[in-house]
VOGU-3710 file (C-alpha; in Angstrom, 3 decimals, decimal comma):
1> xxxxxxxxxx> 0,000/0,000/0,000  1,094/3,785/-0,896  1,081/5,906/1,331  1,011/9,599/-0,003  1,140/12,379/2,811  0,786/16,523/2,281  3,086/19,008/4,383  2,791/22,617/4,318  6,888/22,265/5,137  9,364/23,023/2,616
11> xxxxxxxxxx> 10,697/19,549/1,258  14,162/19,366/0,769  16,088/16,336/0,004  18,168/15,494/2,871  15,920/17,434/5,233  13,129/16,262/7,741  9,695/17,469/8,129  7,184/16,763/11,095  3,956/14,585/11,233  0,712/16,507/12,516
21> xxxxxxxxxx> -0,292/14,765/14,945  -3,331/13,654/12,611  -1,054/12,079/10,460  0,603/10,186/13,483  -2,972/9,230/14,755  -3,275/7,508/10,988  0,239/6,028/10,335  0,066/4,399/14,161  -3,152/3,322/14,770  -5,089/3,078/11,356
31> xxxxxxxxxx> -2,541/1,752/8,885  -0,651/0,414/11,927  3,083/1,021/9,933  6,371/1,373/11,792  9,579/3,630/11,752  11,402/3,151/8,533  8,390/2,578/6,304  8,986/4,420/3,155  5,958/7,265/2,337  5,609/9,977/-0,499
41> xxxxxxxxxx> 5,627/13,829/0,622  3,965/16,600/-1,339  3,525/19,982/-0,272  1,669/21,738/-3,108  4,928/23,398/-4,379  7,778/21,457/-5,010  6,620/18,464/-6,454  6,296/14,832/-5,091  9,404/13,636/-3,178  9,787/9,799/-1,741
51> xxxxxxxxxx> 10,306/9,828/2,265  10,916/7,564/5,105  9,335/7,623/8,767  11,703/8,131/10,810  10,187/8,845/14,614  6,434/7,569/15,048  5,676/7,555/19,008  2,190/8,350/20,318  2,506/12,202/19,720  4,850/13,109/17,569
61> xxxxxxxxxx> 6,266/11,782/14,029  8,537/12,893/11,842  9,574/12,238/8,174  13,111/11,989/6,135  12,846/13,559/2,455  14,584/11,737/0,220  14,485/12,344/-3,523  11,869/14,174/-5,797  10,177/11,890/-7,931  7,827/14,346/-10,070
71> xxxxxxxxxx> 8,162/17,728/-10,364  5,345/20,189/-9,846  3,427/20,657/-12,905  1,930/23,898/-14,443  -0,904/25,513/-12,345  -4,593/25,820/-13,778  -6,877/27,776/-12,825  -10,145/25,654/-12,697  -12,857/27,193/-10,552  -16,209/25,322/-9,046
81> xxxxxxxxxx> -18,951/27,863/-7,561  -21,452/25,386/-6,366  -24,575/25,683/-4,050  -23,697/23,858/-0,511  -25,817/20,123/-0,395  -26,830/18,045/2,627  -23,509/17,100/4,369  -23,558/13,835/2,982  -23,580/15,455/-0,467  -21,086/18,339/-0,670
91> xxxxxxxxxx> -18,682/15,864/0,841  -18,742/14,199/-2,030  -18,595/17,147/-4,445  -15,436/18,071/-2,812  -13,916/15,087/-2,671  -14,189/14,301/-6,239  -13,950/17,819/-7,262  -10,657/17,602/-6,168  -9,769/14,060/-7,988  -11,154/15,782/-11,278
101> xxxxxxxxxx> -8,594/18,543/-10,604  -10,606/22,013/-9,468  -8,255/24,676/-8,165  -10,891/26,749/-6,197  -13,931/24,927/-4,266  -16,195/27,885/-3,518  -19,933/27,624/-1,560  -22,311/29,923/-3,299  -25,431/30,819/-1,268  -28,269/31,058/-3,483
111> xxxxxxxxxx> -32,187/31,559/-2,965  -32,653/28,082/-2,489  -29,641/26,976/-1,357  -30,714/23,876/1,426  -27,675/24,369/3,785  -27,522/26,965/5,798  -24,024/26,520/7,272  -20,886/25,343/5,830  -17,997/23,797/7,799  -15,080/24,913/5,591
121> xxxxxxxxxx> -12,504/23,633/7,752  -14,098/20,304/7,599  -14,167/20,473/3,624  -10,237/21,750/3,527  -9,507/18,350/5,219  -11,821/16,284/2,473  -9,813/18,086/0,027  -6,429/17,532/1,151  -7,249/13,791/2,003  -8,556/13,323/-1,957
131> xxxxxxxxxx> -5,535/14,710/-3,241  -3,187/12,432/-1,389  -5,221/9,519/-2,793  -5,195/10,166/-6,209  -2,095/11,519/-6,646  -2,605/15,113/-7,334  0,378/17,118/-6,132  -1,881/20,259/-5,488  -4,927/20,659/-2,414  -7,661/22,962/-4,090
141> xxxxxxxxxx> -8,699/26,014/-2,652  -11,699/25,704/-0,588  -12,882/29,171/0,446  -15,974/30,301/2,728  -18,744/30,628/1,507  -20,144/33,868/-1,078  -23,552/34,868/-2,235  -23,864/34,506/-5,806  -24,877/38,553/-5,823  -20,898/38,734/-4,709
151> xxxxxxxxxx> -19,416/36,330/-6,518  -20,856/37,517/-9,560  -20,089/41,345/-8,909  -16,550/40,365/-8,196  -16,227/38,998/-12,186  -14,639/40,751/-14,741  -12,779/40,629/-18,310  -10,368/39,056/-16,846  -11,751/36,386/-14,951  -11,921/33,190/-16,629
161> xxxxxxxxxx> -15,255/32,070/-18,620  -17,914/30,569/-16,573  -20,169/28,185/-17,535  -24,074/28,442/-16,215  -25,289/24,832/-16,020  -28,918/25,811/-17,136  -31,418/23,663/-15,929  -34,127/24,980/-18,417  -32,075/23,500/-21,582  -31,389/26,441/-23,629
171> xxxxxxxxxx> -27,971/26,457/-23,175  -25,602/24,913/-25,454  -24,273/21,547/-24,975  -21,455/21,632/-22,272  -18,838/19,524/-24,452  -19,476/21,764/-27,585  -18,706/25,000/-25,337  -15,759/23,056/-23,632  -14,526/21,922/-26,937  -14,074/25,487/-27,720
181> xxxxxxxxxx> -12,091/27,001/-24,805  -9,011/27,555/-23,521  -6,840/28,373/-20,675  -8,636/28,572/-17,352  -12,575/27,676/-16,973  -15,256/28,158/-13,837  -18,190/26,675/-13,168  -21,624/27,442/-11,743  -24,099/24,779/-10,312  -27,113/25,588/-8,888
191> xxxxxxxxxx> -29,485/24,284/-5,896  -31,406/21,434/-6,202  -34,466/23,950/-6,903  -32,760/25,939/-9,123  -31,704/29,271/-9,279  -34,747/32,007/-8,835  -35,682/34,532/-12,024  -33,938/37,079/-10,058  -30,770/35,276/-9,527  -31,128/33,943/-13,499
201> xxxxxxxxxx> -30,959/37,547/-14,530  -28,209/38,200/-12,456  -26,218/35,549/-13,791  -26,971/36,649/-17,758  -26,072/39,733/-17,466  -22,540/38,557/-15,653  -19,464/39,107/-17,642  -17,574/36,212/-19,529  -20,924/33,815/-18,571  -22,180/31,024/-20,960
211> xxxxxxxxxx> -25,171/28,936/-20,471  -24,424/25,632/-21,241  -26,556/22,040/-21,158  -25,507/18,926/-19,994  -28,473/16,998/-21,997  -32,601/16,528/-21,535  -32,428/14,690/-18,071  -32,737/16,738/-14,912  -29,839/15,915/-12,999  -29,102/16,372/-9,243
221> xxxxxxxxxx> -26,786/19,194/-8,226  -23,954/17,016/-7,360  -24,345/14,880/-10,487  -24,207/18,225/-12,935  -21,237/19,436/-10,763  -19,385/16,460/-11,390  -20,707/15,691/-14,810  -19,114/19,018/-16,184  -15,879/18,305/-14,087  -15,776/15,055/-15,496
231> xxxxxx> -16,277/16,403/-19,286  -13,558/19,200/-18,877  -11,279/16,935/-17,676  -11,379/14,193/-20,727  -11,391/17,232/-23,496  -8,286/18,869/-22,149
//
């Protein structure tokens, strides 16, 4: 079994850094592994490096860098503006946001947005546990929550182009619209309700915004959010 940990320390080879004492909890008691078991370290910067344990007692750990094995690639700019789910639910959109490789995980409060709280802290941790599994060697951005009035007023010409998954199905087909951009892309997915007239308008008349479909079937919220991920992701 791999084992792929993220830092926020510098990784040099040569150099140590030290275990949070979450990562101890999950090295000692969950996977049970001992001093000397070989790990991978990524910090969001430098690129992957291989590592040993080399101190794992009941509070404190810390781990040897070795060698870098990938470098750190490019960074995209890949934005998903979603309205919070049930728990159960945006869990899951943030965890496999972050496998299908957004850079910025942002709550939009809408309407009729169902949550009314979001634990962000709670969702940083999802992220950063998704990108250790699947190999990414960058943890998204997950930032507190906005109203769409905000978000939107905050957009300009330079922001990249959003695309409005429009329930109603006058949009154009997602993959068409994907097919034809480039450089950097967002994303906007409404409640399961929908967005309201008001908030419709709102979003039309918001710069560098497309409406796009993803087909005739109604989908949930976290299915479209994925869906369009998912699609962006096997075009690039």
């Amino acid at each position: 079994m791999q084992i792929r940990l993220f830092t926020p320390e510098p990784l040099v080879p040569g150099g140590e850094v030290p275990l949070s004492a979450e990562q101890v909890h999950y090295l000692r008691n969950v996977l049970r592994v001992a001093e000397g078991r070989g790990l991978f370290l990524f910090n969001g910067r430098e690129g992957e490096f291989a590592g040993r344990i080399v101190q794992l007692d009941k509070k404190n750990g810390r781990a040897a860098v070795e060698k870098l094995l990938r470098p750190q690639p490019p960074a995209e700019d890949v934005r998903l503006y979603f309205a919070p789910l049930k728990r159960d639910c945006t869990d899951l959109v943030v965890e496999k946001a972050t496998e299908l490789g957004a850079t910025l995980i942002c709550p939009v409060m809408t309407e009729f947005t169902a949550a009314s709280r979001v634990n962000t802290d709670r969702l940083r941790a999802i992220a950063v546990e998704a990108a250790e599994q699947c190999r990414r060697l960058d943890i998204p951005e997950v930032a507190e929550p906005v109203s769409l009035k905000d978000m939107l007023s905050a957009r300009n010409e330079e922001s990249p182009r959003m695309l409005h998954l429009d329930e109603s199905g006058e949009g154009r087909p997602a993959a068409e619209v994907l097919s034809e951009a480039e450089g950097g892309a967002a994303f906007l997915v409404g409640p399961e309700g929908g967005f309201s007239e008001t908030e419709r308008a709102l979003i039309a008349r918001a710069p560098r915004t497309a409406a796009v479909s993803l087909g005739p079937r109604i989908l949930r919220a976290e299915t479209a959010a994925l869906a369009v991920l998912a699609l962006r992701a096997c075009l690039k």
